[in-house]
VEXGUTI-928881 format. One record per atom (N, C-alpha, C, O): x, y, z. Coordinates in steps of 0.1 Angstrom, whole numbers, plus 2048, in hexadecimal, padded with zeros to 3 digits. Layout:
VEXGUTI-928881
XYZ
...
***
This chain:
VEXGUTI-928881
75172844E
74E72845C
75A723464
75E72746F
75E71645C
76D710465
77971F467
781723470
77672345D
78272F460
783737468
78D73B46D
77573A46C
772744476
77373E486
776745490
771734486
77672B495
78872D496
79073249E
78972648B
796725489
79F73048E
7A872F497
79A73E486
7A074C48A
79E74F49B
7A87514A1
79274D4A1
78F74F4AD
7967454B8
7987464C4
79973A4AF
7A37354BB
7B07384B8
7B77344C1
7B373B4B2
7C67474AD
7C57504B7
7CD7524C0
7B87584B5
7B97664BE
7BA75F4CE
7C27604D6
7B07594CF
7B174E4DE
7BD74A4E3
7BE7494EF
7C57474DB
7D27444E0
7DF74B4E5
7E87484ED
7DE7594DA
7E37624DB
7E376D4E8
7EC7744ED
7D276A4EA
7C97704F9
7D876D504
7E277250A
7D3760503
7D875850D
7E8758512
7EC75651D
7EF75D504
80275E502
80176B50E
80576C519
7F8773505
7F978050D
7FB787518
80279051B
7ED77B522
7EB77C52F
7F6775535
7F8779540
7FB76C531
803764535
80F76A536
814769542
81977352C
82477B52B
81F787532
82978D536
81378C535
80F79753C
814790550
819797559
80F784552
81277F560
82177A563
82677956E
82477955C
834777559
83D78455C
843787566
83B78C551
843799558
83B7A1561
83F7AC565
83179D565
82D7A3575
83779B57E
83F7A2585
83778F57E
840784583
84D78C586
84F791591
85778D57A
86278C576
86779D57F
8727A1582
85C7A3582
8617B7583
85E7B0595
8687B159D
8537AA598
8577AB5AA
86279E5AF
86579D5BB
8687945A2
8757905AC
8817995A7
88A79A5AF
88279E59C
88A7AB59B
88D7B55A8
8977B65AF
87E7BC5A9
87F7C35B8
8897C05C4
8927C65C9
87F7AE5C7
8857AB5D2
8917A65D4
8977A85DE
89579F5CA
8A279C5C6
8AC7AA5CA
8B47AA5D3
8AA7B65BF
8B37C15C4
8AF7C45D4
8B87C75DC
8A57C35D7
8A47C45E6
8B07BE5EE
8B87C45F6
8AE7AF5EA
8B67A75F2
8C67AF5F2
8CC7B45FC
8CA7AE5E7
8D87B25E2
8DE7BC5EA
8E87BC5F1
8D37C95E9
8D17D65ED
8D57D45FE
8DD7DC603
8CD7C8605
8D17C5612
8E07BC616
8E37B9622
8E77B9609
8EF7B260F
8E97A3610
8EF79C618
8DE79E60A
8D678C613
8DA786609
8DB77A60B
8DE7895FB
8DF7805EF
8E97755F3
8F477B5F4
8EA76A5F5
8F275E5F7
8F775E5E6
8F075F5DB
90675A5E8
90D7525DC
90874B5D4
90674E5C8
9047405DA
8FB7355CC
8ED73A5CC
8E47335C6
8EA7465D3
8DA74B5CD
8DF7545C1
8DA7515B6
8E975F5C2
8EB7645B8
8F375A5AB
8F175F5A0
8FA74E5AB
8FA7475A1
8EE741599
8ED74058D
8E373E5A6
8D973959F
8CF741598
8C673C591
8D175059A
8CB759594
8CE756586
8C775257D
8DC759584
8E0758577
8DD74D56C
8DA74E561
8E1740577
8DD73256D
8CE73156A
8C972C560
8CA735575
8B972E570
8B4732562
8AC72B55C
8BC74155D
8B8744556
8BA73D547
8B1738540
8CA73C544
8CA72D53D
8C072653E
8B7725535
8BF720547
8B9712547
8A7711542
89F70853F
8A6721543
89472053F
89672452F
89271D526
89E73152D
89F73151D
89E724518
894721511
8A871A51C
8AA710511
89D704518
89A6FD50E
89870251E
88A700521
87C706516
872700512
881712513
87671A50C
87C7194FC
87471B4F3
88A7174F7
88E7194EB
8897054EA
8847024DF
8896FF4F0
8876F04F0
8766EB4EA
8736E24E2
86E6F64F2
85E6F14F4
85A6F64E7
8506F04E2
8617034DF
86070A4D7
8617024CD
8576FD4C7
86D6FE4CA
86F6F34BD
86A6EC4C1
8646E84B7
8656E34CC
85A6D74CA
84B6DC4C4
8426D64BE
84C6E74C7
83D6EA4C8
8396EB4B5
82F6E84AE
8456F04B3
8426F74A4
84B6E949A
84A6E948E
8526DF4A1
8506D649A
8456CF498
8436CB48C
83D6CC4A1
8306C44A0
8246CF49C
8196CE4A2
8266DA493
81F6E348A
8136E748E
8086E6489
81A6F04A0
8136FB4A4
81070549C
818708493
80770B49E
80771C498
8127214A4
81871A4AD
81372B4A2
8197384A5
81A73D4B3
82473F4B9
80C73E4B7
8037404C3
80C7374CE
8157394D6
80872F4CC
80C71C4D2
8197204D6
81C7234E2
8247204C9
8337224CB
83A72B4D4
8447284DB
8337374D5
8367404DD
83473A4EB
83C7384F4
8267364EA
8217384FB
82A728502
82D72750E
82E71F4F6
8367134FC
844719502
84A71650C
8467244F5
8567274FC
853732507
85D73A509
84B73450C
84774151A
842733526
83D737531
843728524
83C71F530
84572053A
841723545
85371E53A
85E71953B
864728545
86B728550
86272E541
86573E546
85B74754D
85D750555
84E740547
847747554
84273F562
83D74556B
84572F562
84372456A
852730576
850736580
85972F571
866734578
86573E57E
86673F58A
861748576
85C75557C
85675258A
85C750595
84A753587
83C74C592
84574559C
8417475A8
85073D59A
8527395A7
85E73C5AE
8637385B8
8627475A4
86E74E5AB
86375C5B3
8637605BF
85E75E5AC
85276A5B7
8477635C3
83E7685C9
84A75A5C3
84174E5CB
84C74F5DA
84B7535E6
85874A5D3
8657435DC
86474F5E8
8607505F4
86975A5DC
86A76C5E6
8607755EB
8627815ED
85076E5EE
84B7745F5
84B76F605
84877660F
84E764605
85375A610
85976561C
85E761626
***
């Protein structure tokens, strides 16, 4: 019987990676758009297009970070993933937040 909880909160977790990487690259395609929008018009400022580039560093290794914590303190699988997607989809969400402004 423990197994079967057990299994159902694996799949629960997995639910959850899903929807979460599913709002993320919803995220990630409309600052895409707007961003080439911007560009497209000539509005992209210098240190906006630097910060395009760095931010992205800075969440990878945010997400390669949460990752090894997560799976050092002997997450499943589920866990690992969705620790290393927190970090990149927090960013997301508020780079598509920033540009509906």
């Amino acid at each position: 019987m423990f197994a079967f909880f057990e299994q159902l909160s694996l799949a629960n977790a997995w639910i959850k990676y899903a929807l979460a990487y599913q709002e993320m690259s919803m995220a990630a395609g409309e600052v895409i758009m707007r961003r080439s929008m911007r560009m497209s018009q000539g509005k992209m400022t210098g240190p906006e297009a630097v910060g395009m580039v760095m931010e992205k560093a800075t969440a990878f290794a945010a997400a390669s970070e949460r990752a090894a914590v997560a799976a050092a303190t002997g997450a499943n699988p589920a866990r690992i993933a969705s620790a290393a997607l927190k970090p990149i989809r927090t960013k997301t969400r508020s780079n598509a937040r920033k540009y509906r402004r």
